[in-house]
N, CA, C and O atoms as CSV, one atom per row, in Angstrom:
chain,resi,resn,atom,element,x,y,z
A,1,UNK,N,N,0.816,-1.192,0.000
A,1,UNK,CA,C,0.000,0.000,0.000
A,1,UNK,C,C,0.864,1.262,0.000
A,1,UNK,O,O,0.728,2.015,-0.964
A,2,UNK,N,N,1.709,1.579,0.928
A,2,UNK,CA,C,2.840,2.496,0.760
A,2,UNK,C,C,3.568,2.544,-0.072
A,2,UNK,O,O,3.923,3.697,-0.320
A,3,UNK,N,N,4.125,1.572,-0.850
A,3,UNK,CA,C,4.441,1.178,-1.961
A,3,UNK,C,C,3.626,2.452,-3.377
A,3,UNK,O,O,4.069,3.488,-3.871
A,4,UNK,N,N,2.510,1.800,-3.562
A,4,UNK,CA,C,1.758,2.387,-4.523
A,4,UNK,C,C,1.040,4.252,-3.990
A,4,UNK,O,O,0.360,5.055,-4.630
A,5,UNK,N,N,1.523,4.296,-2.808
A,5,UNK,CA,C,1.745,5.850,-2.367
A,5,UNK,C,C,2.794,6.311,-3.185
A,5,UNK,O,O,2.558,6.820,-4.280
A,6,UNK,N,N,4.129,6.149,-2.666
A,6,UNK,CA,C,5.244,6.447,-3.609
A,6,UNK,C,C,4.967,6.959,-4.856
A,6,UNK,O,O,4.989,8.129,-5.240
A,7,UNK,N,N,4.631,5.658,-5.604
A,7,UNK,CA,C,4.584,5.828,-6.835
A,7,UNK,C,C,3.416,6.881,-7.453
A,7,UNK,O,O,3.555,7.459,-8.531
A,8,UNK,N,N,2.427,7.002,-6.712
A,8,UNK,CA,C,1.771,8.015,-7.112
A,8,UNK,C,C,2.202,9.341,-7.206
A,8,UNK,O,O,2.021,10.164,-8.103
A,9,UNK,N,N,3.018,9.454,-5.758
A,9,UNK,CA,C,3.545,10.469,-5.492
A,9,UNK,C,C,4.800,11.013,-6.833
A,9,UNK,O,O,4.876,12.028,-7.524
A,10,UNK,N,N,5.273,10.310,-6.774
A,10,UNK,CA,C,6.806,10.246,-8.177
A,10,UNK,C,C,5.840,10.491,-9.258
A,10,UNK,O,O,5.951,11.516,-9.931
A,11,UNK,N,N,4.847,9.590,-9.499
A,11,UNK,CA,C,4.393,10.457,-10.756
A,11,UNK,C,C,3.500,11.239,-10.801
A,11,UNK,O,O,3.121,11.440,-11.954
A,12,UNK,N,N,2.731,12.043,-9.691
A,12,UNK,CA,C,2.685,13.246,-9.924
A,12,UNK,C,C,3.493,14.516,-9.856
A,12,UNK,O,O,3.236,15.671,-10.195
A,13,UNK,N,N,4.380,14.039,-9.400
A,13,UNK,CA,C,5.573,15.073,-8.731
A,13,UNK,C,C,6.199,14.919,-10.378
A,13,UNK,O,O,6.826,15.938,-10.667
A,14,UNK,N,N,6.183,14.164,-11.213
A,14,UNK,CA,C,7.103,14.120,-12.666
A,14,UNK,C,C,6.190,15.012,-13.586
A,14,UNK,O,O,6.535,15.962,-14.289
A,15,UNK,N,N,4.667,14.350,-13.367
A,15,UNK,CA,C,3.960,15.040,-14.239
A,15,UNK,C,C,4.112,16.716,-14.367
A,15,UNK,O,O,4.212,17.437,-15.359
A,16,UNK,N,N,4.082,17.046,-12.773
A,16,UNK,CA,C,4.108,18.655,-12.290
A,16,UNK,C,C,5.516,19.142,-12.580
A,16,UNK,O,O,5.633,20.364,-12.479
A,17,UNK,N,N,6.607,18.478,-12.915
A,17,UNK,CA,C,8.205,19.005,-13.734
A,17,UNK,C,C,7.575,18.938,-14.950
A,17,UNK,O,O,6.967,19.979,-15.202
A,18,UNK,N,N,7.480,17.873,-16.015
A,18,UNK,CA,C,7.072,18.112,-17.230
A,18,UNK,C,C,6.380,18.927,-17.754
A,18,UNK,O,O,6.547,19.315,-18.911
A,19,UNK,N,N,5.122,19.480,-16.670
A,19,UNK,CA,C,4.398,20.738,-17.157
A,19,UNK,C,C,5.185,21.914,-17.550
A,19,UNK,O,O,5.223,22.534,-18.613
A,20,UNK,N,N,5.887,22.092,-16.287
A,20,UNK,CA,C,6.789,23.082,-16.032
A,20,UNK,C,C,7.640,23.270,-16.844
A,20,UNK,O,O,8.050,24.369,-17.220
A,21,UNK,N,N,7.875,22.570,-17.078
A,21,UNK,CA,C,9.066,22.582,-18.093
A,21,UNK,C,C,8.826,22.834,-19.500
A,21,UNK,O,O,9.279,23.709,-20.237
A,22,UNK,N,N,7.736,21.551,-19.791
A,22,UNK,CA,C,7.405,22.526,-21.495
A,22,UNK,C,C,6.764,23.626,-21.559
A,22,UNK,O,O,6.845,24.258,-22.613
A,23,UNK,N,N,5.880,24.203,-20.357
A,23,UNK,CA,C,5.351,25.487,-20.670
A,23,UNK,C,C,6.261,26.715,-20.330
A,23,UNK,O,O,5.866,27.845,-20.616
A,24,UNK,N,N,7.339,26.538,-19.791
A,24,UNK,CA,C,8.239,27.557,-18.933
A,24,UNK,C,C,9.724,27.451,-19.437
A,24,UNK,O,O,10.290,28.004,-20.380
A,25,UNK,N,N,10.206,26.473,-18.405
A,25,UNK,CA,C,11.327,26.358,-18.985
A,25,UNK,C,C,12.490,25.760,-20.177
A,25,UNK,O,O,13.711,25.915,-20.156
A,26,UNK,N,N,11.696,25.075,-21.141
A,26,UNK,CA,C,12.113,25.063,-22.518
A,26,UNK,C,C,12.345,26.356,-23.037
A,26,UNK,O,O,13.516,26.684,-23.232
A,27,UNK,N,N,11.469,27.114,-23.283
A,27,UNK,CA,C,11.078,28.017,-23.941
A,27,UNK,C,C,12.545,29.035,-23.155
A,27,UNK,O,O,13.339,29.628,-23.886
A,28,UNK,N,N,12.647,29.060,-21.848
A,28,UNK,CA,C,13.978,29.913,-21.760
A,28,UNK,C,C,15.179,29.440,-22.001
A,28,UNK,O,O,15.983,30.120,-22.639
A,29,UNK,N,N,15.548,27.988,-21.451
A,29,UNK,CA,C,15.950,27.354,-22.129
A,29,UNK,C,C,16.723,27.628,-23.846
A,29,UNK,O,O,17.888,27.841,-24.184
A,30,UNK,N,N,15.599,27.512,-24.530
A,30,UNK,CA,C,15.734,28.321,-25.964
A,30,UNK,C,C,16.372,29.554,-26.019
A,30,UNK,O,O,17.315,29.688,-26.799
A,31,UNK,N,N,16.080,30.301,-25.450
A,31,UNK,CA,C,16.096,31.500,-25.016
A,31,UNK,C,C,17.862,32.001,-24.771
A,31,UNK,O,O,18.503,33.002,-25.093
A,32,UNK,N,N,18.219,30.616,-23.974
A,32,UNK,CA,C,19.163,31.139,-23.574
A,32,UNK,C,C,20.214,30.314,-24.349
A,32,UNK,O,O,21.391,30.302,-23.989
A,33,UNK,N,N,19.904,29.836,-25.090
A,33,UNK,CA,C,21.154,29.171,-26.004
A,33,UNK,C,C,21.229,30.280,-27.229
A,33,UNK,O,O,22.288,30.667,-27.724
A,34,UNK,N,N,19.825,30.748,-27.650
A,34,UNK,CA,C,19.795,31.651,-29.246
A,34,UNK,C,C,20.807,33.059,-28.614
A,34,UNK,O,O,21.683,33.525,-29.342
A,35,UNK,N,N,20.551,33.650,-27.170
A,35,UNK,CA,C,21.490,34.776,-26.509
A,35,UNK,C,C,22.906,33.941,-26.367
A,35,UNK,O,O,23.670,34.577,-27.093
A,36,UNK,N,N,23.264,33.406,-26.092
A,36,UNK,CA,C,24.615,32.665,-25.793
A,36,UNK,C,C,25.029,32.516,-27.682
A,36,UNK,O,O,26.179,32.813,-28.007
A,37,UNK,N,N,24.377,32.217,-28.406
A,37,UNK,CA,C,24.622,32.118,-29.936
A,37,UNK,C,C,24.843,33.587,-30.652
A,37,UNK,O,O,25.714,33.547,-31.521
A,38,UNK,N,N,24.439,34.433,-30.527
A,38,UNK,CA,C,24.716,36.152,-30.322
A,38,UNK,C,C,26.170,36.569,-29.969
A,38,UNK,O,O,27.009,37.196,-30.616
A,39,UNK,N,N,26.199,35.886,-28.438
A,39,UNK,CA,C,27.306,36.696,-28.100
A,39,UNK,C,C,28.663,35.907,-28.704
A,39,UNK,O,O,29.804,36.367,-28.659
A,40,UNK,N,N,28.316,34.750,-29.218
A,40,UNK,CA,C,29.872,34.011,-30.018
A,40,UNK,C,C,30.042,35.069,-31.222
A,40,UNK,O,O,31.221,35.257,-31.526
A,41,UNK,N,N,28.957,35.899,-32.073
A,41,UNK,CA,C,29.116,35.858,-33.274
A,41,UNK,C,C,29.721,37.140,-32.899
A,41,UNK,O,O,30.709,37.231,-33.627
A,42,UNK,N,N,29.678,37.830,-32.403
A,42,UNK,CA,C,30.188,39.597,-31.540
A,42,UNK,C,C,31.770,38.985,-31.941
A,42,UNK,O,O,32.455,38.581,-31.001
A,43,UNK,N,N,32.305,38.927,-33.268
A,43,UNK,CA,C,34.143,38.811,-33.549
A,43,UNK,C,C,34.461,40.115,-32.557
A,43,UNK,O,O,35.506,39.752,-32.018
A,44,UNK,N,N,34.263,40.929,-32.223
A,44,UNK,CA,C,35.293,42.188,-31.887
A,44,UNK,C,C,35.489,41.957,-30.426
A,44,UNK,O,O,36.511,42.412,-29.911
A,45,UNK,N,N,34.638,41.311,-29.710
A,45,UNK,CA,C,34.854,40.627,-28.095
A,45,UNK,C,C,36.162,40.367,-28.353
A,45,UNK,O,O,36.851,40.199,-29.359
A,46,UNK,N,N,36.384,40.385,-26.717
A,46,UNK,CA,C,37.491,39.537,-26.061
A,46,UNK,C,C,36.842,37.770,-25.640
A,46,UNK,O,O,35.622,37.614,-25.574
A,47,UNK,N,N,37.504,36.937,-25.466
A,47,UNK,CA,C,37.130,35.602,-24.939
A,47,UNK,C,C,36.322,36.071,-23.668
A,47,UNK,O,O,35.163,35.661,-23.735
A,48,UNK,N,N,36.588,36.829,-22.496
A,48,UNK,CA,C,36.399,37.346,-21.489
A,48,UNK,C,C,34.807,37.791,-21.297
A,48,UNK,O,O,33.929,37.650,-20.446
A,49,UNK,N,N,34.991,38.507,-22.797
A,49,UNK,CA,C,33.392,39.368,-22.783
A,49,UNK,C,C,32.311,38.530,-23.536
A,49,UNK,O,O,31.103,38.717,-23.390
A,50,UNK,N,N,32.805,37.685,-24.270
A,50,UNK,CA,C,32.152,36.538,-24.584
A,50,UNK,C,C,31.511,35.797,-23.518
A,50,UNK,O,O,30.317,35.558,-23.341
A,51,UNK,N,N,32.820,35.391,-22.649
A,51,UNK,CA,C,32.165,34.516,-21.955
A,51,UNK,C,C,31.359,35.369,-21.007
A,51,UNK,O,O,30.189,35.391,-21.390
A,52,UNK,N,N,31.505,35.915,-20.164
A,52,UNK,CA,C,30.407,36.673,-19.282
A,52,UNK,C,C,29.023,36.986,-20.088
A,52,UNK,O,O,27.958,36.606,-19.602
A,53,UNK,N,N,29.057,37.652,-21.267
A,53,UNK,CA,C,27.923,37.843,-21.779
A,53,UNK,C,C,27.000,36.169,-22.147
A,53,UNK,O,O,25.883,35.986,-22.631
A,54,UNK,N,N,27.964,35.265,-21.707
A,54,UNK,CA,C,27.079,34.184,-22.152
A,54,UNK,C,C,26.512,33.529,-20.837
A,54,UNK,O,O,25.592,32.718,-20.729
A,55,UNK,N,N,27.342,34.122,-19.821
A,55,UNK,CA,C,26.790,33.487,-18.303
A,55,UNK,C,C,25.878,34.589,-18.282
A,55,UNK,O,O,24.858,33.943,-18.040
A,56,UNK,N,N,25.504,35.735,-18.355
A,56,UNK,CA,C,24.725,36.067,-18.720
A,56,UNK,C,C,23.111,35.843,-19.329
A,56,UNK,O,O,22.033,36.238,-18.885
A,57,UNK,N,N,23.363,35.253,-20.211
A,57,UNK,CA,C,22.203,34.941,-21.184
A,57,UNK,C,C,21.868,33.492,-19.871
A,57,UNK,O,O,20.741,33.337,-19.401
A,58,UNK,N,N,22.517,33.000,-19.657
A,58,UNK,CA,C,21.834,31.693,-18.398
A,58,UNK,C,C,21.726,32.103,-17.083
A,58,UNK,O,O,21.829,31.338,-16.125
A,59,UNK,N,N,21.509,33.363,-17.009
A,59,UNK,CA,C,20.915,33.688,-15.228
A,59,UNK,C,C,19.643,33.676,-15.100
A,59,UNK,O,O,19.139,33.346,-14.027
A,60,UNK,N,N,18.980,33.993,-16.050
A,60,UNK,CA,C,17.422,33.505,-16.207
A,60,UNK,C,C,17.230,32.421,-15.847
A,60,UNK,O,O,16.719,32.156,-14.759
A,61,UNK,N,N,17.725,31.298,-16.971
A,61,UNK,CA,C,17.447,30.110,-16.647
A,61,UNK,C,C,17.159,29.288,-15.320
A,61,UNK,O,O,16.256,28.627,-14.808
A,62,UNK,N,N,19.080,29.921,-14.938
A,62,UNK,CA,C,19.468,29.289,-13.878
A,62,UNK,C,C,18.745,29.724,-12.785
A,62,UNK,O,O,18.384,28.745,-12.132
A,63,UNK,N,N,18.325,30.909,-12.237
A,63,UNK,CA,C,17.638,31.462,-11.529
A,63,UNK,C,C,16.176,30.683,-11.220
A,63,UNK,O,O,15.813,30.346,-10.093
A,64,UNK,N,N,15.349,30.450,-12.569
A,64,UNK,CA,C,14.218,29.665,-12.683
A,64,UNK,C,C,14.376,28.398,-12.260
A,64,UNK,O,O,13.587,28.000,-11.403
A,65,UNK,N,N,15.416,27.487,-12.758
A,65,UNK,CA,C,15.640,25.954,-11.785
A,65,UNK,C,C,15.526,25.907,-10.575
A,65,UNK,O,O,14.837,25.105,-9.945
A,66,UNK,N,N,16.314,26.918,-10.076
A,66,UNK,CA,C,16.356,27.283,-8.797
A,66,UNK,C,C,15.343,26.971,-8.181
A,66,UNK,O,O,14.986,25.967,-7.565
A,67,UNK,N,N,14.931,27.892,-8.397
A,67,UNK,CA,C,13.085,28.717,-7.950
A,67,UNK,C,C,12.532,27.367,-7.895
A,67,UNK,O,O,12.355,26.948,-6.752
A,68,UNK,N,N,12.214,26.577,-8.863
A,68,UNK,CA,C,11.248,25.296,-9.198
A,68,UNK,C,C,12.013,24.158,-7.900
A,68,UNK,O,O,11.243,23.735,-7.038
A,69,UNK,N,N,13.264,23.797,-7.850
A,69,UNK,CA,C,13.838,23.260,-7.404
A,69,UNK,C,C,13.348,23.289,-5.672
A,69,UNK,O,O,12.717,22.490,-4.979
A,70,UNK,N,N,14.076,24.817,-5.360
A,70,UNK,CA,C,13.104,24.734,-4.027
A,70,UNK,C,C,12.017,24.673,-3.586
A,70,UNK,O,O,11.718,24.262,-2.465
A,71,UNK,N,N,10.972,25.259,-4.792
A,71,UNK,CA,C,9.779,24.722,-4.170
A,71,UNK,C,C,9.322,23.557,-3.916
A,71,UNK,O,O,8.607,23.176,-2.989
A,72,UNK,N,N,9.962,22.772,-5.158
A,72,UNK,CA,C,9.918,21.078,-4.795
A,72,UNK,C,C,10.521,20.898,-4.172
A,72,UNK,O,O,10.591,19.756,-4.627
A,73,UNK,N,N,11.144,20.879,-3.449
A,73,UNK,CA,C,12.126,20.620,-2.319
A,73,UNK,C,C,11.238,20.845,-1.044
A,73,UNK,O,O,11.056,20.012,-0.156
A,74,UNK,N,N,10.663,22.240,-1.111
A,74,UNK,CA,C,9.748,22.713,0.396
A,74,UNK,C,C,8.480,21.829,-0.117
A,74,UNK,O,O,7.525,21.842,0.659
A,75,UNK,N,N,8.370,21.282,-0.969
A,75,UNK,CA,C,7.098,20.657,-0.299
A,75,UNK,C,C,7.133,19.356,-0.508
A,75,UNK,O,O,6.078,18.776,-0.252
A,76,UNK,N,N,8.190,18.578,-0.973
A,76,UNK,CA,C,8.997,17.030,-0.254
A,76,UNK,C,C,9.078,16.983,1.302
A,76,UNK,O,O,8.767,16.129,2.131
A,77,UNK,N,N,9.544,18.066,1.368
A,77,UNK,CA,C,10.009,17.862,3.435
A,77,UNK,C,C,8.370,18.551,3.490
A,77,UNK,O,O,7.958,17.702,4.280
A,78,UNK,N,N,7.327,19.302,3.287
A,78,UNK,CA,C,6.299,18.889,4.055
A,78,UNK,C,C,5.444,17.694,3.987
A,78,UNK,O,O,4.754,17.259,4.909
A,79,UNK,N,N,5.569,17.173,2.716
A,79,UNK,CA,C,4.769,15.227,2.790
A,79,UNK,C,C,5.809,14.740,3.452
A,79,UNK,O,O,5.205,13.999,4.228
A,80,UNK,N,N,7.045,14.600,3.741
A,80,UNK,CA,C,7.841,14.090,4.784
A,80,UNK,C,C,7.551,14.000,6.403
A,80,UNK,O,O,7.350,13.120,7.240
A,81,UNK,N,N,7.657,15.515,6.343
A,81,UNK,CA,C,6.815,15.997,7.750
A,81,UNK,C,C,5.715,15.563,8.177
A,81,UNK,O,O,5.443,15.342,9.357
A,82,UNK,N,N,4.950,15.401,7.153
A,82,UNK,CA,C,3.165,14.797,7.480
A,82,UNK,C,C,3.472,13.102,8.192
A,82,UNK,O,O,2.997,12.549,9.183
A,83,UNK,N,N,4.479,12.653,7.157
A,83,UNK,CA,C,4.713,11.274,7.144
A,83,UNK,C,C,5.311,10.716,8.509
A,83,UNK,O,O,5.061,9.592,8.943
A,84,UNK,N,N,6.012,11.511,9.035
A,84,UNK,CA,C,6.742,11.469,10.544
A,84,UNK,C,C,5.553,11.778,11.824
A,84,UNK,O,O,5.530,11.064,12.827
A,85,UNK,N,N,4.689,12.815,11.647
A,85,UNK,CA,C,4.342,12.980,12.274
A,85,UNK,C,C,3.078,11.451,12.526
A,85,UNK,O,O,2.601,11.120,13.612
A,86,UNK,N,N,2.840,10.856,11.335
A,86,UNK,CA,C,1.730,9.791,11.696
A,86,UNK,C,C,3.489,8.471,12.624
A,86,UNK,O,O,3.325,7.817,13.654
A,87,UNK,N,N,4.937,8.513,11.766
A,87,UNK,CA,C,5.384,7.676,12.512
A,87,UNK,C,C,5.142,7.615,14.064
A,87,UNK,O,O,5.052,6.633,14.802
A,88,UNK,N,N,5.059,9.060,14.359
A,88,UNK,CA,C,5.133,9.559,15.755
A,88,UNK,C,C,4.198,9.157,16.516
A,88,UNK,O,O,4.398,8.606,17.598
A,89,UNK,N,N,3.081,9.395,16.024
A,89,UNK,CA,C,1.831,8.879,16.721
A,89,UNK,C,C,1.208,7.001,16.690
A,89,UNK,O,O,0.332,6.554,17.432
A,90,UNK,N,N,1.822,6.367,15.833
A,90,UNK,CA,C,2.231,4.721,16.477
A,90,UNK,C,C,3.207,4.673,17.173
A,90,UNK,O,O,3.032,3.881,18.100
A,91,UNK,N,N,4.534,5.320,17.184
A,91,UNK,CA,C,5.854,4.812,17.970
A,91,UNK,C,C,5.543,5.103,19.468
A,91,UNK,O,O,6.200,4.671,20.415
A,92,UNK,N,N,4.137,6.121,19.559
A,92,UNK,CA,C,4.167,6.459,21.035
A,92,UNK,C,C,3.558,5.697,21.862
A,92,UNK,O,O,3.520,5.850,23.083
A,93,UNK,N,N,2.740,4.305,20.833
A,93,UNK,CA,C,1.901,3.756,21.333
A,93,UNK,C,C,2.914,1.967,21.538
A,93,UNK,O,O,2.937,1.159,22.467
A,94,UNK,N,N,3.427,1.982,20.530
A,94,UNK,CA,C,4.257,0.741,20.753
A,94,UNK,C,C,5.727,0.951,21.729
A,94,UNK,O,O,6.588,1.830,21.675
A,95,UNK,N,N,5.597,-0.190,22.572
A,95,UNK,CA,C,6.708,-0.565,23.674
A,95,UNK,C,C,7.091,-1.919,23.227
A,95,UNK,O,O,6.732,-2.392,22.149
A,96,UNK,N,N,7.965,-2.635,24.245
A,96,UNK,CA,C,8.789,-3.432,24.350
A,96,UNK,C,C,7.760,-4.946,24.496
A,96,UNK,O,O,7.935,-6.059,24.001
A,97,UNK,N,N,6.495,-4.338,25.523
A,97,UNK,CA,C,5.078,-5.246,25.641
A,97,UNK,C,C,4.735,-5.737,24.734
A,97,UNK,O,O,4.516,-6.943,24.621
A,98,UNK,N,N,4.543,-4.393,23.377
A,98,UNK,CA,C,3.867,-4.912,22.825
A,98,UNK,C,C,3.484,-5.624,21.839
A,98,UNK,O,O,4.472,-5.571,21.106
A,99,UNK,N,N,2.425,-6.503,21.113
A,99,UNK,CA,C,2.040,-7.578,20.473
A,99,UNK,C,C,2.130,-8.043,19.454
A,99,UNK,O,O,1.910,-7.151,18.633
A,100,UNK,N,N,2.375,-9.143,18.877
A,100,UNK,CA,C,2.575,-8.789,17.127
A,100,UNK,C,C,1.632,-8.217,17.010
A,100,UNK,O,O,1.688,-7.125,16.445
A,101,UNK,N,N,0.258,-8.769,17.543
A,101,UNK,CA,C,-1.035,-8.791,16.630
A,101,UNK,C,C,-1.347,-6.817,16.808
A,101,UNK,O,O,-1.875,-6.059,15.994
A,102,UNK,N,N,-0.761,-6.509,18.207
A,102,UNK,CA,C,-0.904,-4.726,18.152
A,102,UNK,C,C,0.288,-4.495,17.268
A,102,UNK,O,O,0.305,-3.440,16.634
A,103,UNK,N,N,1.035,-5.123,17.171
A,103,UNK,CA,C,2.235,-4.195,16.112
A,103,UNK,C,C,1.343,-4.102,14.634
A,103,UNK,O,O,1.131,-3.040,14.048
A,104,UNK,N,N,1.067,-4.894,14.362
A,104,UNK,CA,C,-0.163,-5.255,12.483
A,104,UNK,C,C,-1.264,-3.997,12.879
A,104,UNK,O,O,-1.512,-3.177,11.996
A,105,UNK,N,N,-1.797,-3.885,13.971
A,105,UNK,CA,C,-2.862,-2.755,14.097
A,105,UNK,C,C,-2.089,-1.265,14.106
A,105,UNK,O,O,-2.779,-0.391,13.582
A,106,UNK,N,N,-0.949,-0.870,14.541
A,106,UNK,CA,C,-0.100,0.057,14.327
A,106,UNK,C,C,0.287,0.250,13.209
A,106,UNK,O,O,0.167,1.328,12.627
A,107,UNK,N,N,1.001,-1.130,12.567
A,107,UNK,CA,C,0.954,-0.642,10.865
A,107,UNK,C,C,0.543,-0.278,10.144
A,107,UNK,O,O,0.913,0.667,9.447
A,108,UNK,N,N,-0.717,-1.154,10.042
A,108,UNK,CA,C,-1.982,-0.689,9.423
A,108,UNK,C,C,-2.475,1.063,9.368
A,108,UNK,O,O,-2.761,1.758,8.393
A,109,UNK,N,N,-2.427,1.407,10.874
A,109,UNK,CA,C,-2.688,3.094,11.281
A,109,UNK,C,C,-1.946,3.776,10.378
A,109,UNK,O,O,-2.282,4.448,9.403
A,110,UNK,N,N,-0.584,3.434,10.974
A,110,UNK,CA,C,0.210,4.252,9.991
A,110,UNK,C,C,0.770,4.199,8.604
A,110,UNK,O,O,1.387,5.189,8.212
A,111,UNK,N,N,0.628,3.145,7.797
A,111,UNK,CA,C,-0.022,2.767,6.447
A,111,UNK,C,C,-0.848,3.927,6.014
A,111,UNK,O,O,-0.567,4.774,5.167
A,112,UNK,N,N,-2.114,3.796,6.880
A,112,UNK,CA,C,-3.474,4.434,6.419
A,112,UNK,C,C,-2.810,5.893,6.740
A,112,UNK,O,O,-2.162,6.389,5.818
A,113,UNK,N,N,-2.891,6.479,7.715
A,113,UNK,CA,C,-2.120,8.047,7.839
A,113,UNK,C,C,-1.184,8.214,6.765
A,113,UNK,O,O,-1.395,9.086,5.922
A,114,UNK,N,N,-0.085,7.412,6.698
A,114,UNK,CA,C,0.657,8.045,5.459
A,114,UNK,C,C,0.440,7.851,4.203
A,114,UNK,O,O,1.241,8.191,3.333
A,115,UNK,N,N,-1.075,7.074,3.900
A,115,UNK,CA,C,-1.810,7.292,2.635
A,115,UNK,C,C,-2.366,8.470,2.302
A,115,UNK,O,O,-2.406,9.060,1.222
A,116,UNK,N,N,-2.941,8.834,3.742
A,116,UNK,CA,C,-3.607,9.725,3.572
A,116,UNK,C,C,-2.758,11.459,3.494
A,116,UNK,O,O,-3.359,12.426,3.026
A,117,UNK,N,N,-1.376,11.553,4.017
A,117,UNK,CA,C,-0.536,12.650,4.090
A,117,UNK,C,C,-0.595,12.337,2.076
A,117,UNK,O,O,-0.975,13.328,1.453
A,118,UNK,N,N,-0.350,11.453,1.470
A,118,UNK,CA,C,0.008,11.430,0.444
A,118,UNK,C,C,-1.498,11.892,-0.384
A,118,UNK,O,O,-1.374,13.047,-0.793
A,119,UNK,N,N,-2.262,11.562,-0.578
A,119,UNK,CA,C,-3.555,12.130,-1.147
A,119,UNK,C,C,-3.439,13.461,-0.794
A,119,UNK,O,O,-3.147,14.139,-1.779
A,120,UNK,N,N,-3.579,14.256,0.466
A,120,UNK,CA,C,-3.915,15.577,0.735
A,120,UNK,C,C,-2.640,16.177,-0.039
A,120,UNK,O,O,-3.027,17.125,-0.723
A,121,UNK,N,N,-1.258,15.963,-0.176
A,121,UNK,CA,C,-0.344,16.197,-0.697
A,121,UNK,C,C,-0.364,16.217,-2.693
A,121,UNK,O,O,0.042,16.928,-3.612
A,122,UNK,N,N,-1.063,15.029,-2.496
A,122,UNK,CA,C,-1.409,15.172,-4.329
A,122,UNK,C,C,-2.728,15.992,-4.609
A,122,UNK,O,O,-3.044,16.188,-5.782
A,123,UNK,N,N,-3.543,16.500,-3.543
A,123,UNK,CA,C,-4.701,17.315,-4.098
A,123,UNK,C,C,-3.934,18.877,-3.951
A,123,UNK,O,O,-4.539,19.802,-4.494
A,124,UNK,N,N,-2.805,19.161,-3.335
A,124,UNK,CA,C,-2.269,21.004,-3.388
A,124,UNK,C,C,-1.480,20.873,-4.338
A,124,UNK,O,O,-1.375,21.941,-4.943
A,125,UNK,N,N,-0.600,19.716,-4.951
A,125,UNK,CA,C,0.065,19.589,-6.495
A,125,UNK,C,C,-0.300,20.853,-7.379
A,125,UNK,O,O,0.603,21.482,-7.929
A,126,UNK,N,N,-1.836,21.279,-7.532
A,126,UNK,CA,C,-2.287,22.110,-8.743
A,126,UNK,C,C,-1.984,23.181,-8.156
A,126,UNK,O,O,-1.401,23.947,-8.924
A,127,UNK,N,N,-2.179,23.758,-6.685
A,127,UNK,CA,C,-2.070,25.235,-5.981
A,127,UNK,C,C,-0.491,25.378,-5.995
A,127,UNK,O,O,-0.113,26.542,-5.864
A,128,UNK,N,N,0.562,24.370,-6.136
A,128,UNK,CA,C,1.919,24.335,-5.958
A,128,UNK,C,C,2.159,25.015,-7.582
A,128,UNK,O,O,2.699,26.062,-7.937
A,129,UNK,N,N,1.585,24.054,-8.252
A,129,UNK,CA,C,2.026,24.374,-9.585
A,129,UNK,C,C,1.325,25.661,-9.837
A,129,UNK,O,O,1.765,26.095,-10.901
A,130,UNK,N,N,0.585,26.332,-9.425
A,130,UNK,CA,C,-0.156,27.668,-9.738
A,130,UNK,C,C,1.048,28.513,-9.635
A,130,UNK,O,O,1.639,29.100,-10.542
A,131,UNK,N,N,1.367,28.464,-8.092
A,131,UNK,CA,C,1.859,29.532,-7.338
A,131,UNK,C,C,3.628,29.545,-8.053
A,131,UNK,O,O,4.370,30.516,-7.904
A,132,UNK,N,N,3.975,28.465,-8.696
A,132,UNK,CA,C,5.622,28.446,-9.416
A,132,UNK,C,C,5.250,28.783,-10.941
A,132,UNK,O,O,6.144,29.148,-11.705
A,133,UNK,N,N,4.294,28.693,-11.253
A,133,UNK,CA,C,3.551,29.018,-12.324
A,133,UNK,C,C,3.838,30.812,-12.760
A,133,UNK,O,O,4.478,31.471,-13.580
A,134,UNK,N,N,2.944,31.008,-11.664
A,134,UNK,CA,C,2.617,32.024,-12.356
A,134,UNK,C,C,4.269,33.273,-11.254
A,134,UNK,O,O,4.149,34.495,-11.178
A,135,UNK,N,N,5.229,32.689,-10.770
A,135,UNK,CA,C,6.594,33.182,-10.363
A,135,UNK,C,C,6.829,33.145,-12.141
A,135,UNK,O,O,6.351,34.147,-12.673
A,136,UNK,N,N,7.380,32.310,-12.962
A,136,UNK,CA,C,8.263,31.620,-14.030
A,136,UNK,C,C,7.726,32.990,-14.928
A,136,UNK,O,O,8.270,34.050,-15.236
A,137,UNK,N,N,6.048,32.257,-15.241
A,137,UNK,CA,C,5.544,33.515,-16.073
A,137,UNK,C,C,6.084,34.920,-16.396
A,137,UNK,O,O,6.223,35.421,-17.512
A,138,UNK,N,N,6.476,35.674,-14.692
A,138,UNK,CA,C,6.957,36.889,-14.765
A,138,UNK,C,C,8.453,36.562,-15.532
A,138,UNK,O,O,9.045,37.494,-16.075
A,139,UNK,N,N,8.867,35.562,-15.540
A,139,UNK,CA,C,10.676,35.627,-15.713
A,139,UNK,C,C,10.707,35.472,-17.416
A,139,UNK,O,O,11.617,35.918,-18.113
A,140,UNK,N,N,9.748,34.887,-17.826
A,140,UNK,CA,C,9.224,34.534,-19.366
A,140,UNK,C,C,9.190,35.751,-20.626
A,140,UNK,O,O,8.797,35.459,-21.756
């Protein structure tokens, strides 16, 4: 069952990069290779001014990974967080006493809790992707 959490999770979390990516960051992406292709053809540069003008043309980019990066990142450690907090609430209940047959009823709990951190986590996916959405947009 946790198992097929995961995997939901991975592929909505892929689906929500792929969006991102062909609607956003390809397109700068592009962007920043056709500016980096500019500043080679500038013969009267130095190597120097070449190259800066081409790190240049990728601060956009790079800036935007960024951005996407941490937000996926801040909201990995909060389905993480959700996920600990259900560990927390079986580990407080199991001791040294206790039973197989209570250890299977603890699992089960926390099975079901960290199904459920994972659903509430895949229904804000669209408000996540709004809110990096419409950041990128401005950088576009």
């Amino acid at each position: 069952m946790v198992d097929q959490a995961q995997v939901r999770i991975q592929e909505a979390m892929t689906g929500l990069v792929d969006d991102l990516d062909k609607t956003y960051l390809r397109g700068m992406q592009r962007d920043m290779h056709l500016c980096a292709a500019k500043c080679c053809e500038k013969e009267e540069n130095s190597v120097d001014q070449v190259h800066r003008c081409i790190e240049n043309c990728s601060t956009p980019l790079t800036q935007a990974q960024s951005f996407v990066q941490n937000e996926l990142s801040q909201f990995q450690e909060r389905l993480q967080r959700c996920v600990m907090v259900c560990q927390d609430k079986v580990r407080n209940h199991v001791t040294v006493d206790t039973s197989e047959a209570q250890v299977a009823v603890y699992k089960a709990e926390f099975e079901g809790c960290a199904m459920q951190c994972v659903e509430d986590h895949i229904k804000l996916m669209p408000s996540v992707k709004k809110s990096i959405a419409k950041v990128l947009s401005k950088k576009v």
